[in-house]
C-alpha positions, 0 to 999 in steps of 0.5 A: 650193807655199807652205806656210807663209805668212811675215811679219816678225810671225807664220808660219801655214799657208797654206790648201795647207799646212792640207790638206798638215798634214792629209794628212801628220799622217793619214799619221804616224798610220797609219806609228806604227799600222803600227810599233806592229803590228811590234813586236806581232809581234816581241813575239809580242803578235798573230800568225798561224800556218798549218801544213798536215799530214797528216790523221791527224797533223792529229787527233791530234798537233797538237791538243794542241801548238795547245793547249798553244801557246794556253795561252802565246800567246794572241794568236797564232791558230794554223790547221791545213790538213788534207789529204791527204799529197800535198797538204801539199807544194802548200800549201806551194809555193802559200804557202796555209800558213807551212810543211807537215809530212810525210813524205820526199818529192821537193820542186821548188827552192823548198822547203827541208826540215829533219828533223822526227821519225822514228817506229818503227812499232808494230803495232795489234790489237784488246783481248784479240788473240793478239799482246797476249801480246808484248811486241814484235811482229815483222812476220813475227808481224803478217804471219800476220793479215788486214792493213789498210795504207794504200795508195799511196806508204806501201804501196811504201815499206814494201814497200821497207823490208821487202824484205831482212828480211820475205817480201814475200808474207807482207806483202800487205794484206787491205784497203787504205784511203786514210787511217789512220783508217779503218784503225783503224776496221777494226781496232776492227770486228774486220776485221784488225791494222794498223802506224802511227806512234806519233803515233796514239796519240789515236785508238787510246786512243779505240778501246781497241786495243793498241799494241806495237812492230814489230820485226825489222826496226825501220822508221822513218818520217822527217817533215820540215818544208817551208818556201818556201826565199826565205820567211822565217818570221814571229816567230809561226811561228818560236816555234810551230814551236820549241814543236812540236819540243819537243812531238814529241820523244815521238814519236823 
């Protein structure tokens, strides 16, 4: 097609060539537009992170980091799915969220995994309990109260955990609840001790119950970081999750 009419005084565009400059002028706009949201993004300027954790570390770890985050990148929209322990993993695999935090689990091939945090589990009992006097509690001493556990793979890989050093009859819980909040609930309402993680710590300040730490044996629970292996991480979820270790060091 011509373009360009030619002659020995003067070039113009022919009519073809009129609407082939509209088009092409159109699309260098648009390719500048697209170039200008890049840099955004390399800059951290705009960005969008999701994260799937679990339900309790959902409401009282990541608050404060999401925060303490929007503080420095206001530009960058930061959204928490949160969900059941099970499920973080699935979010993951399904690309619903840029990376899962959870506990070890057994994951398919298209994720990869990297160390997180692993917290000491403390025991939880409510103000002016016999266990205040301690200033360590050992499982043994928890063990002698009703016990509010969660029930499920934390119940089994606790048993596992305790098996050489604790009775695994002295550590039969009372009630079993599905998520640690109701847990705490139940400890506040006077029903029994608990042991969580220390990332908790939120939710047990909001019920006023003590906190001490669970010894003899010290168990620990490893978190890690899922992530699609063949994904890579955008600039936004990259500095966030780097924001979030530093954050989490606490909680080691």
């Amino acid at each position: 097609m011509q373009l360009v009419d030619r002659s020995t005084r003067r070039n113009r565009l022919s009519d073809v060539g009129r609407e082939f400059y509209d088009v092409a002028h159109g699309v260098l706009r648009e390719l500048d537009r697209a170039l200008e949201h890049i840099d955004d993004l390399r800059r951290l300027r705009r960005g969008i992170v999701r994260v799937a954790t679990p339900q309790l570390m959902a409401s009282t770890l990541m608050p404060a980091a999401v925060a303490a985050f929007n503080r420095t990148h206001p530009q960058i929209e930061v959204y928490l799915a949160d969900c059941p322990v099970e499920e973080v993993i699935k979010r993951v695999v399904m690309g619903q969220v840029d990376f899962g935090i959870g506990p070890q689990r057994s994951v398919p091939g298209a994720l990869t995994t990297t160390p997180f945090i692993a917290s000491p589990f403390i025991a939880v009992f409510p103000d002016g309990h016999p266990l205040q006097r301690l200033k360590q509690v050992r499982w043994q001493d928890l063990a002698r109260y009703p016990l509010i556990l969660l029930k499920g793979e934390f119940a089994d890989q606790l048993g596992r955990d305790l098996f050489e050093a604790v009775d695994p009859d002295a550590i039969r819980p009372r009630h079993e609840v599905t998520f640690m909040s109701t847990a705490l609930s139940l400890v506040n309402a006077g029903m029994g001790v608990s042991a969580c993680l220390p990332y908790a710590q939120p939710l047990i300040d909001l019920y006023r119950l003590q906190a001490r730490p669970l010894v003899e044996p010290e168990v620990r629970r490893h978190f890690f970081i899922y992530t699609r292996r063949y994904a890579h991480l955008s600039p936004a979820a990259e500095v966030f999750l780097s924001a979030l270790r530093a954050g989490a060091t606490g909680y080691l």
